[in-house]
N, C-alpha and C positions, 0 to 999 in steps of 0.2 A: 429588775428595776430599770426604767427606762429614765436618763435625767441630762435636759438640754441644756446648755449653757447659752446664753441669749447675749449676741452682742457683736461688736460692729470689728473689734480690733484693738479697741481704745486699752492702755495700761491696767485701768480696772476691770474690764471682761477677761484680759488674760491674767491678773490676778486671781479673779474669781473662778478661771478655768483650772490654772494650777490648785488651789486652793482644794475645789472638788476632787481632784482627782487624787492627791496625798492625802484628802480625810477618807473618800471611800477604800484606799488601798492600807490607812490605817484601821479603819473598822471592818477591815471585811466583807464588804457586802460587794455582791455580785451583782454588778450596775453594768450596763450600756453608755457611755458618755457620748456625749455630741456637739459638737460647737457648733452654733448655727450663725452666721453671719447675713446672710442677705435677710435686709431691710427689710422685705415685703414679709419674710415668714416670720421677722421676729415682731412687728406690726399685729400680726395674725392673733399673737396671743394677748393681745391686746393690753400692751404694756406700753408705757409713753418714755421710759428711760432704761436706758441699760446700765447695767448687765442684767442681767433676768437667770432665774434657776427655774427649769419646768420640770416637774416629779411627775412621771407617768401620767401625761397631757392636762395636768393641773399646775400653774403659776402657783409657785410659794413664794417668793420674793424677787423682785424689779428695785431697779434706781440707785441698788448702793454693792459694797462686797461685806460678807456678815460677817461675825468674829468666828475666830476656831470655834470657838464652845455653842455657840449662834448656828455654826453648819453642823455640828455635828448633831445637836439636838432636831435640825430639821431633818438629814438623811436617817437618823433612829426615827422620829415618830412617821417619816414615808414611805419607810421600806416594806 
């Protein structure tokens, strides 16, 4: 599983990055993480707010940080 985190720096993209990264190391799944920071490639996904989560080249969610039970339901139904 390939899964980007979308975002500039701001307190909630690095919320949203910690966040990913203690659910997938809670569920186990064998993911690739990635921060992506430059504006143009997070533009690319064509998202207008961050933080952004992209699940193997598919945007599941932009503009907010989701709840624990919120991420983990979306890394179970994308893995």
């Amino acid at each position: 599983m390939e899964i980007k985190i979308l975002g500039t720096g701001c307190p909630n993209c690095i919320a949203l990055e910690k966040s990913v990264r203690n659910t997938v190391a809670e569920l186990d799944i064998d993911a690739n993480i990635e921060k992506v920071e430059d504006i143009v490639q997070i533009m690319s996904y064509g998202i207008m707010r961050t933080p952004g989560i992209v699940i193997d080249g598919k945007v599941v969610l932009s503009g907010r940080v989701p709840s624990a039970s919120e991420l983990k339901e979306l890394l179970e139904k994308n893995k």
